[in-house]
C-alpha positions as semicolon CSV with decimal commas, in nm:
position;residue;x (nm);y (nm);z (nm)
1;X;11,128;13,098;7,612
2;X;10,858;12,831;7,791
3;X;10,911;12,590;7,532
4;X;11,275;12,584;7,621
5;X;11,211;12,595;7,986
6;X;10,985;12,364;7,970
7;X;11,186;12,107;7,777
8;X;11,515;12,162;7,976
9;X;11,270;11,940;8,297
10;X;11,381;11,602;8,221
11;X;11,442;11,313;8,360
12;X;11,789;11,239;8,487
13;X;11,962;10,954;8,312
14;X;12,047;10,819;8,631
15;X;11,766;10,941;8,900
16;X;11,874;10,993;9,223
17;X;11,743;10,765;9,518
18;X;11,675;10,836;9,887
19;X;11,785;10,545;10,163
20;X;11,669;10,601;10,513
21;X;11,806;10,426;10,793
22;X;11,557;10,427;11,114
23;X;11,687;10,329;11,421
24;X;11,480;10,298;11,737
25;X;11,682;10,312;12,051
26;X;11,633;10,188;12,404
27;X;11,294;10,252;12,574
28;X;11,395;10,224;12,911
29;X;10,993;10,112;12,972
30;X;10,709;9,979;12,731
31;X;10,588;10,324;12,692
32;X;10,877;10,470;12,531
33;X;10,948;10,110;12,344
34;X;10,581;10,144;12,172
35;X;10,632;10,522;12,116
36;X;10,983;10,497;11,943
37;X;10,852;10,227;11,768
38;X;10,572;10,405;11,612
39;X;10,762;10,691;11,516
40;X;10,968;10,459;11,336
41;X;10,703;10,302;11,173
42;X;10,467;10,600;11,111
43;X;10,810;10,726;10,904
44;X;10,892;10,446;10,679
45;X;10,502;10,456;10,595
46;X;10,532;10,833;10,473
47;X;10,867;10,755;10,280
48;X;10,690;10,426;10,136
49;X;10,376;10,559;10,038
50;X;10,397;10,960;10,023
51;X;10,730;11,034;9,900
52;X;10,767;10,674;9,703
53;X;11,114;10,539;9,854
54;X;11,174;10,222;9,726
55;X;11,108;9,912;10,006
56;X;11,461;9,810;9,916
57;X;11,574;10,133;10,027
58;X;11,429;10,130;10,372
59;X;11,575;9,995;10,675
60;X;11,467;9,962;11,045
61;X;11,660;9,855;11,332
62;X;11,456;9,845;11,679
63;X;11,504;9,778;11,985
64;X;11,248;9,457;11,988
65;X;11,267;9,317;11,625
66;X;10,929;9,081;11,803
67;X;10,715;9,381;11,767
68;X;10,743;9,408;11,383
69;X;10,935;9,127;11,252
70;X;10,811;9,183;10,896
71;X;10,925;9,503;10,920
72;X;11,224;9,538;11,140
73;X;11,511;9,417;11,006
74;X;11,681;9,359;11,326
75;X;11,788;9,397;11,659
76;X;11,941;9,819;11,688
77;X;12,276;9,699;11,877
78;X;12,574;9,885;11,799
79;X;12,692;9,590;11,530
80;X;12,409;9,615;11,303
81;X;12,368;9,936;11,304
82;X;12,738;9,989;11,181
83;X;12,644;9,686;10,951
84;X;12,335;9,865;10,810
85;X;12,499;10,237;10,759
86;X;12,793;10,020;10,543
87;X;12,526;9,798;10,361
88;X;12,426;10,177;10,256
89;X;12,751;10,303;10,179
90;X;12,818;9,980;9,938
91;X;12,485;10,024;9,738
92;X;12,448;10,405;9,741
93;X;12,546;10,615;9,428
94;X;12,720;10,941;9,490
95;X;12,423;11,161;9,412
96;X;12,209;10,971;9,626
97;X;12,040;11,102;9,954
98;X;12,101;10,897;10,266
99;X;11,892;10,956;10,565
100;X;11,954;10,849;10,922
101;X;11,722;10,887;11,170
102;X;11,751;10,809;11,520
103;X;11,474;10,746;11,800
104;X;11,562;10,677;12,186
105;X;11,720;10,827;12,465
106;X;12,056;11,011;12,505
107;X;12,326;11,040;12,762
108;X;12,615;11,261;12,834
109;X;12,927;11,196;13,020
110;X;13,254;11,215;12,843
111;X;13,064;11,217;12,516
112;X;12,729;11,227;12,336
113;X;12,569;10,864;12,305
114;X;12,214;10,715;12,210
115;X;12,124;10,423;12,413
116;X;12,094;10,108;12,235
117;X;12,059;9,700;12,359
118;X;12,431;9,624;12,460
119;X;12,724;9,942;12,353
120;X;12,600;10,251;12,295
121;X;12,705;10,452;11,989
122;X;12,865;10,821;12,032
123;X;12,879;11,115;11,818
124;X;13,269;11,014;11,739
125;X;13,140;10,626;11,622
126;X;12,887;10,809;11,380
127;X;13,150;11,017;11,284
128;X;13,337;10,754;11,154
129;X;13,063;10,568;11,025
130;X;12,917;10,869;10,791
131;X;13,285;10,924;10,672
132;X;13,200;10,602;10,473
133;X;12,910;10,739;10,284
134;X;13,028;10,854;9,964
135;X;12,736;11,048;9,863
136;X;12,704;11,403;9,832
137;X;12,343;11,436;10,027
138;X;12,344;11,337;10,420
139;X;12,067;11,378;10,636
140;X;12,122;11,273;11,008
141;X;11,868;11,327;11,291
142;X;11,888;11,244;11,605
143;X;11,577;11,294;11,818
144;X;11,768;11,159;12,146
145;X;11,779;11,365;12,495
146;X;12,117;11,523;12,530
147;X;12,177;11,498;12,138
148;X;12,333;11,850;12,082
149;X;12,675;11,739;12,079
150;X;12,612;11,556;11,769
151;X;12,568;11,909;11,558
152;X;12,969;11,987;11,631
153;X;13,103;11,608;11,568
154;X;12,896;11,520;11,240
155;X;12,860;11,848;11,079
156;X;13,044;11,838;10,745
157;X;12,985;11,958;10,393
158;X;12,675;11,802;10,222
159;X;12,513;11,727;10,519
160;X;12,191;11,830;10,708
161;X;12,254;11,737;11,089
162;X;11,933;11,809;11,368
163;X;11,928;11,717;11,741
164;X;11,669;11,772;11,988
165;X;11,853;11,893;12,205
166;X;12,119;12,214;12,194
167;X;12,369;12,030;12,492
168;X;12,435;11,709;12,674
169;X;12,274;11,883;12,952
170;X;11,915;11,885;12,844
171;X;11,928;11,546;12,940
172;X;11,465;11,492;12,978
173;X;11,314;11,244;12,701
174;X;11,230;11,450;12,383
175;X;10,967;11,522;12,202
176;X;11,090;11,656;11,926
177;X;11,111;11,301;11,738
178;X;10,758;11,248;11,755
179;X;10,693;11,605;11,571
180;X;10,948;11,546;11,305
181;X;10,785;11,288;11,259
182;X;10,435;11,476;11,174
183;X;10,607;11,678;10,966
184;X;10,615;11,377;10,672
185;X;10,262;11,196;10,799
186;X;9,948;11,425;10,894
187;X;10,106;11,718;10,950
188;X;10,243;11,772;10,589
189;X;10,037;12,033;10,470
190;X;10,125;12,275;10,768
191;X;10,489;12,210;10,706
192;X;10,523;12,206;10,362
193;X;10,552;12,565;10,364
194;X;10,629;12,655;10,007
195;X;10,355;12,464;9,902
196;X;10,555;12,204;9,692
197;X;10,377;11,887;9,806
198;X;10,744;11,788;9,942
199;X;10,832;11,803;10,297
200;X;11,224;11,924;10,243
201;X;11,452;11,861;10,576
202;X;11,460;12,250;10,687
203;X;11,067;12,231;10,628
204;X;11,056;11,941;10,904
205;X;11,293;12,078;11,113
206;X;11,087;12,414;11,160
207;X;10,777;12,255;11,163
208;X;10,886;11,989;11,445
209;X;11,088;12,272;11,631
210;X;10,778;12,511;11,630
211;X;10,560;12,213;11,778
212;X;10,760;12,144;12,078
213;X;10,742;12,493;12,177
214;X;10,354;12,480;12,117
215;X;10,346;12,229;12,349
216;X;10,573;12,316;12,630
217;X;10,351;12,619;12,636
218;X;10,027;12,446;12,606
219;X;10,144;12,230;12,940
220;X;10,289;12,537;13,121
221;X;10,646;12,379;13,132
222;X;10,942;12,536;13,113
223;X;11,078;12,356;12,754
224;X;11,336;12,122;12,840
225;X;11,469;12,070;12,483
226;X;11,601;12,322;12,167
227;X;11,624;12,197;11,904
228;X;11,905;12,246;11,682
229;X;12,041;12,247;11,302
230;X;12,346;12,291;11,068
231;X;12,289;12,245;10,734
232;X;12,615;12,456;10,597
233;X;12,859;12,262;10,740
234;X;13,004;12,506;11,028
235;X;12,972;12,269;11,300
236;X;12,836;12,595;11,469
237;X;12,503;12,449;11,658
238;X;12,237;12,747;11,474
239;X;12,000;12,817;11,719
240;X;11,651;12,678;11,623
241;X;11,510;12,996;11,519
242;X;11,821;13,076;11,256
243;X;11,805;12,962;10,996
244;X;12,196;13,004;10,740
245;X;12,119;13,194;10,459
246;X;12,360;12,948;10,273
247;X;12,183;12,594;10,418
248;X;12,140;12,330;10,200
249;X;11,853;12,189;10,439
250;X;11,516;12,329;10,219
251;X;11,742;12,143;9,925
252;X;11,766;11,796;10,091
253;X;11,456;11,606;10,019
254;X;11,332;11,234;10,019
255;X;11,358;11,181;9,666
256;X;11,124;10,964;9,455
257;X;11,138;10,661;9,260
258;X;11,219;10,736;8,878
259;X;10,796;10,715;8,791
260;X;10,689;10,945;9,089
261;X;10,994;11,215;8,989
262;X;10,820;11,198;8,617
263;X;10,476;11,204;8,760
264;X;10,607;11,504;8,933
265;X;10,786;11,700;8,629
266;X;10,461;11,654;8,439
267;X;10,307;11,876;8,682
268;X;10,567;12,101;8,680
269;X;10,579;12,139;8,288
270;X;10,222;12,242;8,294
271;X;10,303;12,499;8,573
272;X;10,501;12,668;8,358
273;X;10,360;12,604;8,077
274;X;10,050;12,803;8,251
275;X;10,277;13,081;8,340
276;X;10,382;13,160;7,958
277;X;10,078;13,170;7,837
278;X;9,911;13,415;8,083
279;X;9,835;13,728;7,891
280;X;9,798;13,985;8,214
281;X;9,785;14,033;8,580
282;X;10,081;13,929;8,689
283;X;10,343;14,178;8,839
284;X;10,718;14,134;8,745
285;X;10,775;14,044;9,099
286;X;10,472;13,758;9,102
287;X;10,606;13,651;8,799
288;X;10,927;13,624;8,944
289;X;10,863;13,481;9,251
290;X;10,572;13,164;9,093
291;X;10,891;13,034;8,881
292;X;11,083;13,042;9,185
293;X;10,885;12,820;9,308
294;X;10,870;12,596;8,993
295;X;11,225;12,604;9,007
296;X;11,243;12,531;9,359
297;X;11,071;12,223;9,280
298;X;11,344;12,092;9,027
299;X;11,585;12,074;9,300
């Protein structure tokens, strides 16, 4: 039974990639400018050099391209941002994983936006821009003020939509960003709950949702922001501490380059290679639930 387990873990003709479009908003002052910016970059360094997303495969629009110009691509205007999510959609194979990430502030009149340098985007203009992605794995976050809005327009099958925010009304600067964030950098091990040394989407979410509370609390403020997430495609704005049995978020993962997903089935081989040869101690139900988590890893 192992040996054929164990021998089904190969290596996908065609390995899936992960692209991840970061785009850093208006500041509104040089505080928020730096901060947006390093969440971007603080990102992009986990994806890089944690998770092993190819360079080619990360792009970064900010608000001031001076700050980093060997690392942001350009200016985050309304243009090039459109320009960047099609540059995806062209290259992007149907299995692939894209992953848009937004960092700024948010406002809410007539519709949902993100504040950028010139036109601002709404939740209908990344509606139409996602409807371009033909892959089957979407990931969209936006960390914004007054984001919720975004849950309802973008929500669709194969995607994993989060906003900091659960209306238009919660209109203070977030922090949830910054704790999403964590979830991929130093704060890894806390959030990568099933202990898979992969920080899946729902993992992040939870992890960055719990923090925010943590902190309101810590500051004896009344929290400002919920965060929300539909990862089933309902459109139906989950409240941030449900979780849909049927979510696809702990599935959606930044997936490694073709050598780290080997590097990683290696390990997994010998996991269950370790499993088959055990001779006791190990309850049906242990048994059952240590290949989960093999299994879980495959995915």
């Amino acid at each position: 039974m192992w040996l054929w387990v164990a021998s089904w873990i190969a290596v996908p003709a065609a390995a899936q990639q992960t692209h991840i479009l970061v785009v850093a908003g208006l500041g509104g002052d040089p505080g928020y400018t730096t901060k947006f910016h390093e969440w971007a970059t603080t990102l992009l360094d986990a994806a890089a050099n944690r998770y092993e997303v190819p360079l080619d495969n990360l792009t970064y629009l900010g608000e001031t391209p001076s700050l980093a110009p060997e690392t942001i691509a350009d200016r985050s205007s309304r243009e090039n941002v459109e320009a960047a999510i099609d540059a995806i959609a062209t290259r992007a194979e149907p299995g692939d994983h894209v992953v848009i990430v937004l960092f700024g502030h948010g406002s809410f009149t007539d519709a949902a936006r993100i504040n950028l340098p010139g036109r601002d985007l709404s939740a209908d203009d990344f509606a139409v821009f996602l409807d371009r992605l033909a892959v089957e794995h979407v990931t969209f976050v936006n960390t914004a003020s007054a984001s919720g809005p975004f849950v309802e327009k973008l929500s669709g099958k194969g995607r994993v939509v989060m906003t900091a925010t659960r209306t238009g009304g919660e209109r203070n600067a977030s922090v949830f960003g910054g704790y999403f964030v964590e979830a991929f950098a130093d704060g890894e091990a806390d959030a990568d709950q099933n202990k898979d040394n992969r920080v899946s989407m729902l993992e992040a979410f939870v992890f960055a949702r719990l923090r925010v509370e943590q902190s309101y609390d810590a500051d004896g403020r009344l929290a400002t922001e919920h965060a929300l997430l539909d990862d089933n495609g309902d459109g139906e704005r989950c409240s941030s501490r449900v979780v849909h049995p049927h979510g696809q978020g702990w599935r959606f993962r930044m997936i490694p380059t073709l050598e780290g997903y080997t590097k990683n089935n290696r390990h997994l081989r010998g996991e269950l290679m370790s499993l088959g040869d055990s001779e006791t101690g190990l309850t049906q139900s242990n048994m059952n639930r240590n290949l989960r988590g093999c299994w879980l890893n495959l995915l």
